[in-house]
Residue, then its C-alpha position, 0 to 999 in steps of 0.5 A: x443495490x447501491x451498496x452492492x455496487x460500492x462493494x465491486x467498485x471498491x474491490x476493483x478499485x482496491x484490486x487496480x491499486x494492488x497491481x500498480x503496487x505489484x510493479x514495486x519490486x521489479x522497478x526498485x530492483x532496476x533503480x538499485x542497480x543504478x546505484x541507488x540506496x533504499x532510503x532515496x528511492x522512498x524518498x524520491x518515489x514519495x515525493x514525486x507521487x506527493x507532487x503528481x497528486x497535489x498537482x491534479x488536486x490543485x488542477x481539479x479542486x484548486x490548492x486555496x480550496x484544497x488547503x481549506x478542507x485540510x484546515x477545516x478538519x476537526x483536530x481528531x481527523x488531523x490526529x489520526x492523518x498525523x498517524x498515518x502519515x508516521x505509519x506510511x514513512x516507517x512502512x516504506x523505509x521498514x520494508x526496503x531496509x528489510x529487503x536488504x538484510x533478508x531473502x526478499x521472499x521472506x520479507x514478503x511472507x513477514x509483510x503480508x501478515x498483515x491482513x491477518x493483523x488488520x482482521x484480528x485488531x479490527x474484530x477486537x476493536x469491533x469495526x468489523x465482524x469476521x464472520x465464516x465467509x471472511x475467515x475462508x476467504x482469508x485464510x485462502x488468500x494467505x495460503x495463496x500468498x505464501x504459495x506464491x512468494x515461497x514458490x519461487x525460493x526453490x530448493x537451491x535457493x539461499x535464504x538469509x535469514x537475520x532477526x533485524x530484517x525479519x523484525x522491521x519486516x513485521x514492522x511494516x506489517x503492523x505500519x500497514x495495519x495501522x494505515x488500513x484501521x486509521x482510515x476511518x478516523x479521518x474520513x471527513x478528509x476527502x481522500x485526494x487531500x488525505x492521501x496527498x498529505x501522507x505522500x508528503x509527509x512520508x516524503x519528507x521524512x525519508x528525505x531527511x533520513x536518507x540525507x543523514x544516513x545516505x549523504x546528500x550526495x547519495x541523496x541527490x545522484x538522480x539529479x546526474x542520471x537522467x534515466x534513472x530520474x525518469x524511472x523515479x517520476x514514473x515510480x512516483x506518479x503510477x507506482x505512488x500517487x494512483x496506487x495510494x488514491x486508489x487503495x485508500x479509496x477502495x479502503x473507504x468503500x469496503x473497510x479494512x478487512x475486505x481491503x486487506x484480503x483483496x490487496x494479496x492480488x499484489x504478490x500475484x501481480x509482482x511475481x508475474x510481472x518478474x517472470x515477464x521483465x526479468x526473466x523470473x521463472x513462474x512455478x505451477x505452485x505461484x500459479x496455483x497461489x495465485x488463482x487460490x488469491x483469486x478465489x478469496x478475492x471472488x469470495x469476500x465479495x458474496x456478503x457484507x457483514x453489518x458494521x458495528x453501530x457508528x462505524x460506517x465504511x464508506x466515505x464520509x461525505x464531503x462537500x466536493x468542489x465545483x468539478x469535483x466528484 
């Protein structure tokens, strides 16, 4: 019964996570219209999302405890959170510069392979078995998917089309992966310290990047506009921090797969909440993706397939601090 509880927590979890991300594209395209380049908006949106978290951390556990657990880590943990923390910077910036250079929709279409990705690796590397009910649910999910982001390109829309973009698109498609399959493999990280760190590192990669591509003038011009830097604490805080809590949470109560289907509830959440604030039209083809990402949702959840011997998908215990969970 416990397990079956874990199972819908984590899908709700996983799910919440998604439709805070799914505000990602409507708030980046106002910071764009100020003026800002892709590489700053990675950079302040990570690093204000890696200061909100530290912040409740040190407030719920305390940093010198915080700290201890990081160092406590076996040195494999600390590999694999090495990784991640690679993997998320290179999604990030992959995905924003692939915006640029390509249709957004297609960028989309390249990105969210990504499930497809994570159930082929995980199946071949025998984490997870991908029995007929998974195939369908998948299989749902991505027609869903491609419903609603190719719904809205319309027959007189313009499609830029460049081999560059659609590369580093499929880039953070496999950065993606990569982040979702690795998760086991710090899991004696509790997951607050684990996704604080990667929000860190992330940030302070694409901060350097942008200084040197964009200029630290570029890099800085929030510092003059104070609307456009509320925008980035908000981004930072509900479109980074909780999202990367919750998503890396619900990764450690279903597994990669399950996470990965479940995480397509983006899409549904972004197109809508352009139709509402930007005046984005919704078509009866996105709506009917969006209930066909629904039912694979609603699917994934009837059975749990037994994970391969020695590869649990819930969260290896931690010893949780004095008001800790």
């Amino acid at each position: 019964m416990a397990g079956v509880r874990d199972r819908w927590s984590g899908a709700l979890i996983v799910v919440a996570g998604a439709s805070l991300f799914g505000m990602l594209g409507t708030l980046s395209r106002f910071a764009y219209d100020d003026g800002l380049t892709p590489f700053a908006w990675v950079a302040w949106r990570a690093a204000f999302g890696a200061l909100a978290l530290w912040l409740a951390i040190a407030r719920r556990h305390g940093l010198r405890s915080s700290l201890g657990v990081l160092r406590g880590a076996s040195p494999a943990a600390r590999g694999w959170l090495a990784l991640v923390v690679v993997s998320s910077a290179v999604l990030n910036l992959a995905i924003f510069v692939a915006f640029q250079r390509i249709t957004i929709a297609l960028a989309l279409l390249a990105f969210y392979t990504y499930p497809a990705m994570t159930a082929a690796m995980a199946g071949l590397l025998g984490h997870e078995r991908l029995d007929a009910t998974r195939r369908i649910a998948l299989g749902l999910a991505l027609a869903g998917m491609v419903a609603v982001v190719a719904g809205g390109l319309g027959s007189g829309a313009a499609v830029t089309i460049d081999a560059l973009g659609i590369g580093l698109a499929l880039l953070a498609a496999a950065s993606q992966t990569t982040f979702l399959l690795a998760s086991r493999g710090y899991a004696s990280i509790r997951t607050e310290e684990a996704m604080g760190t990667i929000l860190l590192g992330a940030a302070a990669i694409a901060v350097v990047l942008s200084a040197i591509v964009d200029g630290p003038a570029e890099l800085a011009r929030p510092l003059g506009d104070p609307g456009l830097l509320a925008l980035l604490i908000f981004a930072g805080v509900f479109v980074a921090a909780l999202p990367s809590f919750l998503f890396l949470t619900g990764i450690r109560l279903v597994g990669p797969v399950r996470a990965g289907i479940l995480m397509l509830f983006e899409p549904v959440v972004g197109v809508a909440l352009a139709a509402i604030v930007l005046g984005e039209g919704l078509s009866p083809v996105q709506a009917a993706g969006g209930a066909t990402i629904l039912l694979a949702a609603a699917l994934v959840q009837r059975r749990a397939p037994a994970p391969a011997a020695g590869t649990p998908l819930v969260e290896t215990p931690v010893a949780p601090a004095p008001g800790g969970p």
